[in-house]
C-alpha positions as CSV (number, residue, x, y, z in Angstrom):
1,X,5.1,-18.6,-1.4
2,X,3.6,-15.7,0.1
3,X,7.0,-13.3,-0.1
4,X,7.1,-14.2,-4.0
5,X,3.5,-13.5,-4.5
6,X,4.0,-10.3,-2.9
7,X,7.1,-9.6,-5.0
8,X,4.9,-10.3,-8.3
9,X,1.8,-8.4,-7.0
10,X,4.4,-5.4,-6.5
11,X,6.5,-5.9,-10.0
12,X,3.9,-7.7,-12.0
13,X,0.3,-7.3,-11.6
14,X,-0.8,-8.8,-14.4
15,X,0.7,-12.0,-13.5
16,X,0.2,-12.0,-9.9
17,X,-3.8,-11.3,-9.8
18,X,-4.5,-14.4,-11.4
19,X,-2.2,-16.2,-8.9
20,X,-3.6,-14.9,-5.8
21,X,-7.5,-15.4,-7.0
22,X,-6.7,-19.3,-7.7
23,X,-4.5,-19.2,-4.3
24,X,-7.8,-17.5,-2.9
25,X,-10.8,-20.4,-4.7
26,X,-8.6,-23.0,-3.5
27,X,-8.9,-22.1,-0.3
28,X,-4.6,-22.1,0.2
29,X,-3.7,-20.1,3.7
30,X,-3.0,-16.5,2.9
31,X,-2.0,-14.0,5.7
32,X,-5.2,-12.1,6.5
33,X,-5.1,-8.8,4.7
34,X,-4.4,-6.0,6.7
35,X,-1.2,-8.4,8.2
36,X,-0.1,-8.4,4.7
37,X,-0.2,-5.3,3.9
38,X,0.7,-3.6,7.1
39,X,3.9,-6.1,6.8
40,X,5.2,-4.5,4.0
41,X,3.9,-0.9,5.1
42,X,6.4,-1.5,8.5
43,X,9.2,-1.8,6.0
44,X,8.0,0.8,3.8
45,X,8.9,2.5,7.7
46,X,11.4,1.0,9.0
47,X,13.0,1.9,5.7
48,X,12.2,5.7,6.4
49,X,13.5,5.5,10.0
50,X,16.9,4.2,8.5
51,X,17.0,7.2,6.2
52,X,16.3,9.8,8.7
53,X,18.8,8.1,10.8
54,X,21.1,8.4,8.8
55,X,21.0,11.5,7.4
56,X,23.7,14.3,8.4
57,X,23.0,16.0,11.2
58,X,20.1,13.9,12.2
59,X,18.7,14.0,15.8
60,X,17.3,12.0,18.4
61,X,13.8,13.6,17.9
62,X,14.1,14.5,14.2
63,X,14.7,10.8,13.9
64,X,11.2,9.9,16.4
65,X,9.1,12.4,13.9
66,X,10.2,10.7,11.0
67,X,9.1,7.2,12.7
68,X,6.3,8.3,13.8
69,X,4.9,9.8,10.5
70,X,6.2,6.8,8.9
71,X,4.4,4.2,10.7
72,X,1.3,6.7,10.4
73,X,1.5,6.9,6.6
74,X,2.5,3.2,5.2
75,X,0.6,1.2,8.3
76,X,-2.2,3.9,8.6
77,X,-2.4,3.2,4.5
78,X,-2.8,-0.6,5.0
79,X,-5.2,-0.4,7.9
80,X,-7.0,2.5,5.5
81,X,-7.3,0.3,2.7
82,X,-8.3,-3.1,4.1
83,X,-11.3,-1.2,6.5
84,X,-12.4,1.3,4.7
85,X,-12.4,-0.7,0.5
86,X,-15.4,-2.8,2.0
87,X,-17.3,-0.3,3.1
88,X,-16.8,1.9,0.3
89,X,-16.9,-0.7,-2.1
90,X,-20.2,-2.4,-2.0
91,X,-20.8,-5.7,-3.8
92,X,-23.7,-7.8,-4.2
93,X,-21.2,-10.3,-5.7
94,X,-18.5,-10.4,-3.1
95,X,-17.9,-10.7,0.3
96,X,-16.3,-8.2,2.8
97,X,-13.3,-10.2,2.7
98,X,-13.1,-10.7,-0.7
99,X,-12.8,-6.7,-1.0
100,X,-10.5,-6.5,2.2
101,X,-7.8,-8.9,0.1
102,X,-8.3,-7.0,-3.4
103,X,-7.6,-3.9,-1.8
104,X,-4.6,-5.1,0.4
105,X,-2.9,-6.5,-2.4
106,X,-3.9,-3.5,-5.0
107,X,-2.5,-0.9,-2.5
108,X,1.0,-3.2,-2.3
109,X,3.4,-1.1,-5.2
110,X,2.2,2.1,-2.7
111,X,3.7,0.7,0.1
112,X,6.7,-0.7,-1.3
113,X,7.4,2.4,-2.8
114,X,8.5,3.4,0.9
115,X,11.1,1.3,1.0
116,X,13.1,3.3,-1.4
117,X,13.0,6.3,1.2
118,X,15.9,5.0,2.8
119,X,17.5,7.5,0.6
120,X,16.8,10.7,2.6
121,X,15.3,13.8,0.1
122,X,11.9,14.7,0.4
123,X,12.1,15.3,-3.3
124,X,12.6,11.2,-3.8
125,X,10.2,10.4,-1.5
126,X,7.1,12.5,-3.1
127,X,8.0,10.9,-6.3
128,X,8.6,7.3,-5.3
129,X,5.0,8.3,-3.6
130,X,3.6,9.3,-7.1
131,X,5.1,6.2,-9.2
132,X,3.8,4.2,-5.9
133,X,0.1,5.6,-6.5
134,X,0.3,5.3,-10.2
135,X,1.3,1.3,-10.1
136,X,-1.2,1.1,-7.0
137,X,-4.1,2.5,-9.1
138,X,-2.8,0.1,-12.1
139,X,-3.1,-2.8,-9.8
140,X,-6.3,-1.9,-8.8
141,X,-7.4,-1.6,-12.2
142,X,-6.2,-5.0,-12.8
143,X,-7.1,-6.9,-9.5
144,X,-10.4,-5.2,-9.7
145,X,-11.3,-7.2,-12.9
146,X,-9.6,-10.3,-11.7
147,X,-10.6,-10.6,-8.3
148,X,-14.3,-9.2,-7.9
149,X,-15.0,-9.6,-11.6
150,X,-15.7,-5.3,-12.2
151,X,-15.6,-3.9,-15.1
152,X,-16.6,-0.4,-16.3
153,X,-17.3,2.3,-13.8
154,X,-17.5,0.2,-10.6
155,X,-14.3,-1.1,-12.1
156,X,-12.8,2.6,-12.2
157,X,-14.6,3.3,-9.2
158,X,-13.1,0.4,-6.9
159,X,-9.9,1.4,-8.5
160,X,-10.0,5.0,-7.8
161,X,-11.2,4.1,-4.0
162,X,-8.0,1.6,-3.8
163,X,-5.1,4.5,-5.0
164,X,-7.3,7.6,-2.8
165,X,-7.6,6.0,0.6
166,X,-4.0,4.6,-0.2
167,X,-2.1,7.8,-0.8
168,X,-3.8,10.0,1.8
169,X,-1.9,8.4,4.7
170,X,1.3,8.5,3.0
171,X,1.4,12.3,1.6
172,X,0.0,12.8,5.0
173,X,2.9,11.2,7.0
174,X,5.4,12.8,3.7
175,X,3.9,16.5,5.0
176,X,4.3,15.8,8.5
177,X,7.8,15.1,7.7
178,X,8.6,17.8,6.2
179,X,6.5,20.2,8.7
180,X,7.8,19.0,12.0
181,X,11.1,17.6,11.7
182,X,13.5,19.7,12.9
C-alpha cells in the first residue's frame, strides 16, 4: 500500500492527499516520516551513483564525490524537511507529527526527481531539480490544505517552507557535484 501511495503522492497529488489523511485518522501504520522520505531520497542517490558510474571516463573518486553529494542532497533533503517543517511551521491546530508527515510527503516529487539522474548531464539534473521543486511546491500547496486544513498565507507559507528547505540540499549536493568532481 505504502509504495502505491508513494507512487500517487509523486504523480498525483490531488488524489493521493486525501488518501494519506484518511490512512492517517484511521490510525493505519505508515512508515514514520523521515523513513519515508529518506527511502526514496537513497534512490534519488543510488540512482546518481549509477550515473556517475557510469559515465565515460568515470573514476574511483569522481564516483565517491558524486555519492557522497548525493546522499547529502536527497537524504539531507528528507531529514531537512521532516525536522526543520515543525519547527518552522507552527500550528495551534496540529501536532509536530502531523507537520513532520505533510512535509515528508509534500517534498516526495523533489526527491523522486533524482532518480532520473541516472542519466549523467548536469544540465538534466538541474532541471529534473526545477520540475522536482515546482511539483514539490504544488504538493505542498495541496497537502497543506488537505492535511493541516491551511488556507491563505499560512497556506502559501507552509508551502513555500516545504519546496525551500527541500531544494537547498539538492542544488547544494548538484553544486558540489559539479565543483569537486574531477
Amino acid at each position: 500500500m505504502i509504495i502505491a501511495l508513494t507512487a500517487k503522492l509523486i504523480a498525483v497529488p490531488e488524489e493521493a492527499w486525501p488518501r494519506l489523511v484518511s490512512t492517517c485518522e484511521r490510525g493505519e501504520p505508515l512508515p514514520p516520516p523521515v523513513g519515508h522520505a529518506a527511502t526514496v531520497g537513497a534512490l534519488s542517490a543510488l540512482a546518481t551513483i549509477v550515473g556517475a558510474a557510469i559515465t565515460v571516463g568515470a573514476s574511483v573518486g569522481g564516483t565517491v564525490v558524486h555519492a557522497l553529494a548525493a546522499v547529502a542532497g536527497y537524504v539531507g533533503a528528507a531529514v531537512g524537511c521532516t525536522s526543520l517543517a515543525p519547527m518552522l511551521i507552527r500550528l495551534s491546530t496540529s501536532s509536530p507529527d502531523q507537520v513532520a508527515r505533510y512535509a515528508s510527503a509534500a517534498v516526495l516529487p523533489l526527491l523522486a526527481s533524482g532518480i532520473l539522474c541516472v542519466v549523467p548531464l548536469t544540465v538534466l539534473a538541474l532541471g529534473w531539480t526545477t520540475l522536482g521543486t515546482i511539483l514539490c511546491a504544488r504538493s505542498s500547496w495541496i497537502g497543506a490544505n488537505a492535511m493541516l486544513g491551511l488556507s491563505g498565507r499560512p497556506r502559501r507559507n507552509a508551502t513555500i517552507v516545504v519546496a525551500a528547505v527541500g531544494a537547498v540540499p539538492v542544488l547544494t549536493g548538484i553544486a558540489l557535484r559539479i565543483l569537486l568532481a574531477p
